[in-house]
C-alpha positions as CSV (number, residue, x, y, z in Angstrom):
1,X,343.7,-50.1,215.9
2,X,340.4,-51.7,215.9
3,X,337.5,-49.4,215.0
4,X,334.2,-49.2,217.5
5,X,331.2,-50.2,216.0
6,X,329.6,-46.6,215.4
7,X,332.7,-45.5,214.1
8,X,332.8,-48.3,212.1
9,X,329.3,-47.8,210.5
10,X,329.6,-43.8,210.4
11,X,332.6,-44.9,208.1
12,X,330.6,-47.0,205.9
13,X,327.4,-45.0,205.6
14,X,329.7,-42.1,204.4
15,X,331.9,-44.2,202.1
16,X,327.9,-45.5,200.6
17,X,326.2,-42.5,200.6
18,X,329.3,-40.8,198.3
19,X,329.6,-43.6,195.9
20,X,325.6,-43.6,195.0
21,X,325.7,-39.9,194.7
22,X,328.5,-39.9,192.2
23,X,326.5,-42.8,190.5
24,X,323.2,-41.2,190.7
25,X,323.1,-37.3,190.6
26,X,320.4,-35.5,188.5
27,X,322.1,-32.5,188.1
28,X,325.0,-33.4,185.5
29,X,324.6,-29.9,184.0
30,X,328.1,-28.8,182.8
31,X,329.4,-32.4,183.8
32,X,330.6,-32.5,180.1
33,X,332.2,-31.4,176.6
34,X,330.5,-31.4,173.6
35,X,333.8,-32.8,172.6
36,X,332.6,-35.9,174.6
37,X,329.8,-36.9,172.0
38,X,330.5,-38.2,168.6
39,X,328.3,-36.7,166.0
40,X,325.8,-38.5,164.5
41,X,327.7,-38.4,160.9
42,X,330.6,-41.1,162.8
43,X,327.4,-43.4,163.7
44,X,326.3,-43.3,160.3
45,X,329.1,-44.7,158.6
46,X,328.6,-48.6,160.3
47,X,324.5,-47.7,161.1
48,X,323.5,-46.0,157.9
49,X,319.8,-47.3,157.8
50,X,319.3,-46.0,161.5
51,X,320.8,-42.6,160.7
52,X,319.0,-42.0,157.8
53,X,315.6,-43.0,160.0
54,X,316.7,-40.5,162.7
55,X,317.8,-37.8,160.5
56,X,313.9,-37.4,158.9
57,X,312.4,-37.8,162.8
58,X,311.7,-35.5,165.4
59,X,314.4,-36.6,167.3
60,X,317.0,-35.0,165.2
61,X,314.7,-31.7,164.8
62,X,314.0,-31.4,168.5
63,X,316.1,-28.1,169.1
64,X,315.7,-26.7,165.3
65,X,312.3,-27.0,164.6
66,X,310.6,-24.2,164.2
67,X,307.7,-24.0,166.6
68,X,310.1,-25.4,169.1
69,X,312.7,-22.6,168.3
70,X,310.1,-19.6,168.7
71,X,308.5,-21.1,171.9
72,X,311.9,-21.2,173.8
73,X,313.7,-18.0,172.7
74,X,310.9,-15.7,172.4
75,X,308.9,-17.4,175.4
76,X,311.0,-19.3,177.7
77,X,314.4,-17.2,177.3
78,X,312.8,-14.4,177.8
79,X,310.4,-15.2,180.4
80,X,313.4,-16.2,182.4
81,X,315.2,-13.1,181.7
82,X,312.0,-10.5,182.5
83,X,310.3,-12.6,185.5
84,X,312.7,-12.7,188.6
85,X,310.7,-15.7,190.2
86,X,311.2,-17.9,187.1
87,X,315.4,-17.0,185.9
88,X,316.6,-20.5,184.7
89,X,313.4,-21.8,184.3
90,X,314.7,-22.0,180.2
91,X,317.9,-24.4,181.3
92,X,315.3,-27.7,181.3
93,X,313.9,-27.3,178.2
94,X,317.6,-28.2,176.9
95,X,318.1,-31.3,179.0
96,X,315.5,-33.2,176.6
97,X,315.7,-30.9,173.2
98,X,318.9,-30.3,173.2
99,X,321.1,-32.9,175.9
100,X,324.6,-32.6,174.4
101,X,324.4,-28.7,175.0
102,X,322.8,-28.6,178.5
103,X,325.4,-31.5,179.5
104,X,328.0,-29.0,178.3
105,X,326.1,-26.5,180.0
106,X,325.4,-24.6,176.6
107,X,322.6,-22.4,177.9
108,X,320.8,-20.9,176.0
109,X,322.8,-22.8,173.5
110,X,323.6,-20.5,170.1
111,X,320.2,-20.2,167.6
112,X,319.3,-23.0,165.4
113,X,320.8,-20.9,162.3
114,X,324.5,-20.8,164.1
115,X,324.6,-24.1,163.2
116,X,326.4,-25.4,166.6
117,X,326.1,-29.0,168.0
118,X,322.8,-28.1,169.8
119,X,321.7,-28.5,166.6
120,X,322.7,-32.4,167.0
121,X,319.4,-32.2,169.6
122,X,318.6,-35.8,170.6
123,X,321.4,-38.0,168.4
124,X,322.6,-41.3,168.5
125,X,325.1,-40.9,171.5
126,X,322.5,-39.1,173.9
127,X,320.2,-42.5,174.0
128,X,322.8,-44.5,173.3
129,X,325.1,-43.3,176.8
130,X,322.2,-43.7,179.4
131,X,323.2,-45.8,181.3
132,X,320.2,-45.5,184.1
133,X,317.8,-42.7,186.0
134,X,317.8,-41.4,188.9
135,X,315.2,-42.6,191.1
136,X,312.1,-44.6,190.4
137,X,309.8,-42.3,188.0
138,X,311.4,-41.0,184.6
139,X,310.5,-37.7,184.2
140,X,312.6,-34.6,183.7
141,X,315.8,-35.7,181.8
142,X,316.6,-37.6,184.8
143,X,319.0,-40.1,182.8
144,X,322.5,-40.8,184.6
145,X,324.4,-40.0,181.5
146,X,328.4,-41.6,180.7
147,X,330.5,-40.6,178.0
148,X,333.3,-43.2,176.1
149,X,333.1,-46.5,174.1
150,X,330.9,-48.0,176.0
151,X,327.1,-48.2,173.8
152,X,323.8,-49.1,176.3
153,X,321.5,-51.0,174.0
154,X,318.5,-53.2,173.9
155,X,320.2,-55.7,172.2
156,X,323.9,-57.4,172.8
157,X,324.4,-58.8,169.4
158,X,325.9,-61.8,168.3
159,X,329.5,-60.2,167.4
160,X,331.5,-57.1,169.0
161,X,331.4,-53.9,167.3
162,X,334.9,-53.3,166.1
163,X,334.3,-49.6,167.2
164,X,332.8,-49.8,170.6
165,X,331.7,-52.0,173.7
166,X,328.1,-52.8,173.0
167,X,326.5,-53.5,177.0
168,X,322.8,-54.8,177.5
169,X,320.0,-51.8,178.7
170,X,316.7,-53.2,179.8
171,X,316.2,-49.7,180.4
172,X,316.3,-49.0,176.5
173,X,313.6,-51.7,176.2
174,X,311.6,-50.5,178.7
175,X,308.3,-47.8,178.4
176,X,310.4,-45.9,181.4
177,X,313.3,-45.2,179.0
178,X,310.7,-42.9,177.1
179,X,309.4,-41.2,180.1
180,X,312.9,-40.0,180.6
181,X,312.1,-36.9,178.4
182,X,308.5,-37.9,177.7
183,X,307.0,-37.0,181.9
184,X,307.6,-33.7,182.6
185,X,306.8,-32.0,186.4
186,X,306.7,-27.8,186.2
187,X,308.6,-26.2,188.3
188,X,305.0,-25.9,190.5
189,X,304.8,-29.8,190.5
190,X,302.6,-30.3,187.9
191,X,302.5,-33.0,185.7
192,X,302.4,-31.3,182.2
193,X,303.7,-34.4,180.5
194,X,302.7,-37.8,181.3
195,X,303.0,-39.7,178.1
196,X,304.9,-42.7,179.4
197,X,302.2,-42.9,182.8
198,X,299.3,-42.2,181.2
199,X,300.8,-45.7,179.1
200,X,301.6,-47.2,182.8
201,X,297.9,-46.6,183.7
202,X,296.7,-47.9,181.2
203,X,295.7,-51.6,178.8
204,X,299.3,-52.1,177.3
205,X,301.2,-51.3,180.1
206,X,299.2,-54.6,181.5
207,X,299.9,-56.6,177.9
208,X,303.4,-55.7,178.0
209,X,303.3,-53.7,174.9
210,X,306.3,-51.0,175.0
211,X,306.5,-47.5,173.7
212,X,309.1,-48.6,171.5
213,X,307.1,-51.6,170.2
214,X,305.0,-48.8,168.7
215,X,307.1,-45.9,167.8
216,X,310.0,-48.1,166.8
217,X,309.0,-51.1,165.0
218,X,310.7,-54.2,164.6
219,X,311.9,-55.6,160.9
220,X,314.0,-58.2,159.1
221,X,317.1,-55.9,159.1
222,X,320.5,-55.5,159.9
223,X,321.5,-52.9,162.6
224,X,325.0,-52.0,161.1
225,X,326.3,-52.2,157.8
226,X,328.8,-55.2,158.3
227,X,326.0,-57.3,160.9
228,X,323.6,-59.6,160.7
229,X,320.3,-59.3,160.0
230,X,317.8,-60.4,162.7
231,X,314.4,-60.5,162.8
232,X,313.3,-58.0,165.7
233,X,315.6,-55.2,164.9
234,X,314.1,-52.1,165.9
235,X,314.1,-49.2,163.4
236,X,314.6,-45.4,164.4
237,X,311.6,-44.4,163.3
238,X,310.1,-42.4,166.5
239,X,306.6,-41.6,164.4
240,X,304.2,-39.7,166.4
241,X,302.5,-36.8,167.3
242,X,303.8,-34.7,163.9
243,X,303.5,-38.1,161.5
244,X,300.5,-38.5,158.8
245,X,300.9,-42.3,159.2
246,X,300.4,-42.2,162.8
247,X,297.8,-39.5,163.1
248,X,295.7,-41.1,160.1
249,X,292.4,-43.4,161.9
250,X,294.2,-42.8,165.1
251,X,290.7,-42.2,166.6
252,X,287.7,-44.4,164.6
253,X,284.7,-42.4,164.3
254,X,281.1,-43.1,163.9
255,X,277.6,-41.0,164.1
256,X,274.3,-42.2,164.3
257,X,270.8,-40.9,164.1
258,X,268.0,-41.9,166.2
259,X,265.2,-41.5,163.8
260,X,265.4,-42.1,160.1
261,X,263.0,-39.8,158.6
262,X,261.5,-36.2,160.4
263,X,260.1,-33.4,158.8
264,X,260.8,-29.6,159.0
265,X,260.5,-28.2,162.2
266,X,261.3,-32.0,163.8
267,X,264.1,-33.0,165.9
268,X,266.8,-35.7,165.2
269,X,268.9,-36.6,167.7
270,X,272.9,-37.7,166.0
271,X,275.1,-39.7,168.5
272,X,279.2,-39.6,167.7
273,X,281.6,-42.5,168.7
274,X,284.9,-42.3,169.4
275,X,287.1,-45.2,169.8
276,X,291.0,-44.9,170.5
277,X,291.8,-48.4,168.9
278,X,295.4,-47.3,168.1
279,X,297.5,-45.6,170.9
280,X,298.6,-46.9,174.0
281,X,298.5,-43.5,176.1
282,X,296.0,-40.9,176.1
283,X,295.1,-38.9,172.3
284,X,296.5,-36.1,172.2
285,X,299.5,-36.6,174.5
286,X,302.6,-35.0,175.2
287,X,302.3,-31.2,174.6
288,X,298.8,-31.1,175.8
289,X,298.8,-27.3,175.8
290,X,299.6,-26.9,172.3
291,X,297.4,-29.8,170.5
292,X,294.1,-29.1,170.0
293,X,291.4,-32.1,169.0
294,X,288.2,-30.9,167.9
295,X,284.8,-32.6,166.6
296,X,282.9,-30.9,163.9
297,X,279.5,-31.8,162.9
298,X,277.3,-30.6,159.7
299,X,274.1,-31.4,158.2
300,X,273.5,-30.5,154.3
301,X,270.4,-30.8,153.0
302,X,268.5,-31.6,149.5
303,X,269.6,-27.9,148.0
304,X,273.4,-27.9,149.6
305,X,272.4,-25.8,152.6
306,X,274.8,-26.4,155.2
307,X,273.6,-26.1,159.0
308,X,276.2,-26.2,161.6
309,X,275.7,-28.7,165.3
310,X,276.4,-28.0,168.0
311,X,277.8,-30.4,170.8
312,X,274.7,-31.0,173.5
313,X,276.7,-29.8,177.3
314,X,277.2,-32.8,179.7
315,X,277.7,-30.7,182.6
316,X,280.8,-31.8,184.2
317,X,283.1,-29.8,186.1
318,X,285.1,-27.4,183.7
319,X,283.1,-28.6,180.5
320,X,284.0,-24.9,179.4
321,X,287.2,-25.4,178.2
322,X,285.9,-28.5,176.0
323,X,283.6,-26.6,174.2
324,X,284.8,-24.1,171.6
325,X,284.0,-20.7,172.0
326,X,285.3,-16.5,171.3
327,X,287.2,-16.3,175.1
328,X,290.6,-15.0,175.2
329,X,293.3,-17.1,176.8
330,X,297.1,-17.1,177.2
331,X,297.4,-13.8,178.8
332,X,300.5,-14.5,180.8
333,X,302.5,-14.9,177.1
334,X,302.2,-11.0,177.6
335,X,305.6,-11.6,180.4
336,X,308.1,-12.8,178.3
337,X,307.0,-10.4,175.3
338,X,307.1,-7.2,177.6
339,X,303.4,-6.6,177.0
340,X,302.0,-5.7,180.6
341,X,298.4,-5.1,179.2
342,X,298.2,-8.2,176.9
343,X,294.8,-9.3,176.3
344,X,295.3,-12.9,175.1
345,X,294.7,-14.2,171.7
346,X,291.6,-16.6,171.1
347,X,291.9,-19.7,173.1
348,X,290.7,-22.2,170.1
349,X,289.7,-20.1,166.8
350,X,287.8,-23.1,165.6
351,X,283.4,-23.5,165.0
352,X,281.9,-22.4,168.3
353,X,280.0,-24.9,169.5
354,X,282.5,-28.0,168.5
355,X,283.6,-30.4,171.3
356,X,287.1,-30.2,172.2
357,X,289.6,-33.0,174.0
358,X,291.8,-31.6,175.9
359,X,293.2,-31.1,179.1
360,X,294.1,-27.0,180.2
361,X,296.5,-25.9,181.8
362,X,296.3,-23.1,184.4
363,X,299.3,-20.3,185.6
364,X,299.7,-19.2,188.7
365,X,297.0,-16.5,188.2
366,X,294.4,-19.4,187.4
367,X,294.6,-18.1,183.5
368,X,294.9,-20.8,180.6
369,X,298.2,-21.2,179.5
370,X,300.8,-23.1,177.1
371,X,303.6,-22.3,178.9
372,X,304.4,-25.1,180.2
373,X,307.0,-24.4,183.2
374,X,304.5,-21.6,184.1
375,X,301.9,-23.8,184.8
376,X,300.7,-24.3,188.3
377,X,297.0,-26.6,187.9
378,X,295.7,-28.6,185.1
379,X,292.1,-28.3,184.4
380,X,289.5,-31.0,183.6
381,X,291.5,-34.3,181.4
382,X,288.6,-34.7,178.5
383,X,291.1,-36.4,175.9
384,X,290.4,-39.8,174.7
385,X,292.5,-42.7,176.6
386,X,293.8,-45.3,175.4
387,X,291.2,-48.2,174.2
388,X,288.2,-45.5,175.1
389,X,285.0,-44.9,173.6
390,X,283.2,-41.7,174.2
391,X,280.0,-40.5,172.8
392,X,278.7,-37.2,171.7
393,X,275.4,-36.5,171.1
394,X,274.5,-33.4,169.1
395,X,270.7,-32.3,168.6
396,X,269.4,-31.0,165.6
397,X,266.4,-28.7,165.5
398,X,265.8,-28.6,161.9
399,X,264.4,-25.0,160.5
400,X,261.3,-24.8,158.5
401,X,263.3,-23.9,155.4
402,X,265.2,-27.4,155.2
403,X,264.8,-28.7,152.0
404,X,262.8,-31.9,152.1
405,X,265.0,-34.9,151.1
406,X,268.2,-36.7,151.9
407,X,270.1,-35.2,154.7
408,X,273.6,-35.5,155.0
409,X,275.4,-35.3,158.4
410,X,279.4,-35.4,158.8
411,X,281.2,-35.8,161.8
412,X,285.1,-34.8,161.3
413,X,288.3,-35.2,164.2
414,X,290.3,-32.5,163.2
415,X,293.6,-32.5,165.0
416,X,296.3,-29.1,165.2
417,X,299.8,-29.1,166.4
418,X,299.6,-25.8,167.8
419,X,296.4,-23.4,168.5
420,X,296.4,-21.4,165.3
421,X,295.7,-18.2,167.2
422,X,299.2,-18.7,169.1
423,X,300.2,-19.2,165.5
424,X,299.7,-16.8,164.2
425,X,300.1,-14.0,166.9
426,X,304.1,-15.6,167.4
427,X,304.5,-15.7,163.4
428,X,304.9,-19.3,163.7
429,X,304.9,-21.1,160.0
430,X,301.2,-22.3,159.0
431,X,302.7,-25.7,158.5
432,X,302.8,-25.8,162.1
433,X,299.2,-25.4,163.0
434,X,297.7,-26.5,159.5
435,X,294.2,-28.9,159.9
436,X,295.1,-32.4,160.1
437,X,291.8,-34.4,159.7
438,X,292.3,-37.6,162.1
439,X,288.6,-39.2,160.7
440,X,285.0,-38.8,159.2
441,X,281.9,-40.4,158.8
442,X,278.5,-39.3,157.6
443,X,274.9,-41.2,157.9
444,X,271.9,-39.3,156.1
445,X,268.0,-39.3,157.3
446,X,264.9,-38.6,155.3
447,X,263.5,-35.0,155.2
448,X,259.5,-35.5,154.7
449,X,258.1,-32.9,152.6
């Protein structure tokens, strides 16, 4: 029986529309077993150098580090558990710290110290079964995950692996493979991680220059034990936002005066410049509401008196939030803890008066927060982007009592993982939000008697 045309195509469109949507569904939560994963101890034994590499990153910390640990149970667990409007807003946080257990639908998986496979958090077999995303933008662990033999790599190699398929990804050499986990949208639509497109907008993106060609380094090396050694193999390095090396003259720093010699009483006029000549997305990125970047300045004079400057205001729109200062923030932290009348803690805790780069981010209410899925509007975007150069000017009035003489003035970048008032309050460990200093430099003047 011949079908009619509309019959026909009715036919079609449904036999097309269900094969893409078994091929490309988001939601594969509870699609699999942890069962379905190898551990990363059965990739070591033929990729020893890439385990070991993995094993002292971030990657394989993602769901046991501390700072990561305290934010999700005490914050996001229990925000979803005491606000009705945000139950299961903690489920996402697993689908990029944790895959294996939010694929198994682990949630909340058991605490770091039970020693599960969450533990595992991003290993060898959650990059290495992408196969795709789903749609055009990564963001939101939107991978099309697969399970089996079958390895998705940047590279073919020139013989079979005698323990698995080995099938070319130019997703897995692509900046987009990153933004996977590395984008994240709140559940109000706001984009409170755009590492990999603040890259896409910006000078390598144009040159070509990858994520990986950065944060994964080529070398003369083999990538399994019993392979041969090429030239461009990528190590699993993944240094960033928590490595020395990286952090280290990240940002090059310079101050100028514009006079040479003043007397007390005078004025003197010191200009800051500050290049990003080393990362190819903004500085800091990723978890914007937790870094803090700061520029400190200080004059010592002749006798060792130390004067603190203070950054001269621009004016721009939301210019508050740059410049450090005694206000209270994070107020809606008081949800999750049970703590209806919760004042805040202090939004910075560093000099008042240093210039800050960073970008806020707003709840609901309009109140600064780090919670991250409760955030609803980002404030003004004063970080430093990628190839940029902005300049601070800080004026000195000098008192009548400076010493006449040299004087010394230090510009610092101090950089923190975490806003040590947040810290502190959660009992985070001080490692966490200990001083990292990014730069200095220091020019001196002439004090006239």
């Amino acid at each position: 029986m011949e079908l009619k045309p509309i019959l026909f195509f009715s036919a079609l469109l449904i036999l097309i529309t269900s094969f893409v949507a078994s091929e490309v569904r988001k939601d594969q939560f509870g699609e699999f077993k942890y069962d379905d994963f190898d551990k990363p101890g059965k990739c070591k034994t033929c990729h020893n150098a890439f385990y070991q590499q993995w094993k002292q990153s971030m990657m394989s910390k993602a769901y046991t580090h501390h700072w990561d640990e305290i934010e999700y149970f005490q914050l996001a667990v229990a925000h979803s558990e005491n606000d009705p409007e945000m139950a299961k807003v903690h489920e996402g946080c697993n689908g990029c710290h944790t895959p294996m257990a939010w694929l198994s639908g682990d949630v909340p998986p058991p605490k770091p110290e039970e020693g599960s496979r969450a533990n595992e958090s991003v290993s060898c077999e959650v990059c290495h079964l992408i196969k795709g995303i789903n749609g055009d933008t990564a963001f939101n662990f939107n991978y099309i995950m697969t399970s089996g033999d079958t390895k998705y790599s940047s590279r073919k190699g020139e013989t079979d692996s005698p323990e698995h398929k080995i099938v070319r990804s130019k997703l897995h050499s692509s900046a987009k493979f990153c933004g996977i986990c590395h984008n994240e949208k709140s559940t109000f639509g706001a984009w409170v991680k755009s590492t990999q497109l603040e890259w896409e907008e910006g000078p390598y993106s144009k040159e070509g220059v990858q994520c990986q060609d950065c944060h994964m380094t080529e070398a003369n090396s083999r990538t399994a034990r019993m392979g041969v050694k090429y030239p461009d193999a990528k190590l699993h390095l993944f240094h960033g936002a928590h490595d020395p090396g990286k952090l280290n003259g990240v940002i090059e720093l310079r101050v100028q005066p514009d006079v040479n010699e003043t007397v007390p009483g005078g004025v003197a006029v010191f200009t800051v410049a500050l290049f990003n000549q080393k990362t190819g997305h903004k500085f800091p990125t990723g978890s914007v509401e937790d870094r803090i970047v700061w520029l400190h300045v200080e004059a010592e004079d002749e006798k060792g008196n130390i004067y603190h400057l203070k950054v001269d205001k621009k004016e721009f729109e939301g210019e508050e939030y740059t410049i450090a200062s005694n206000e209270l923030a994070y107020q809606d932290m008081g949800v999750p803890l049970q703590k209806p009348d919760f004042k805040g803690v202090k939004r910075e805790d560093v000099p008042v008066g240093d210039r800050i780069f960073r970008m806020p981010y707003f709840d609901p209410q309009g109140r600064m927060t780090l919670m991250q899925w409760n955030t609803k509007s980002l404030g003004v975007d004063y970080r430093i982007g990628p190839r940029e150069t902005k300049l601070e000017t800080f004026t000195f009035n000098l008192p009548y009592e400076v010493a006449p003489g040299k004087l010394k003035v230090t510009a610092v970048l101090n950089y923190r993982l975490l806003v040590k008032p947040v810290g502190e309050f959660l009992n985070v460990p001080e490692e966490e939000y200990a001083i990292h200093e990014i730069n200095r430099h220091s020019t001196e003047i002439t004090v006239l008697p």
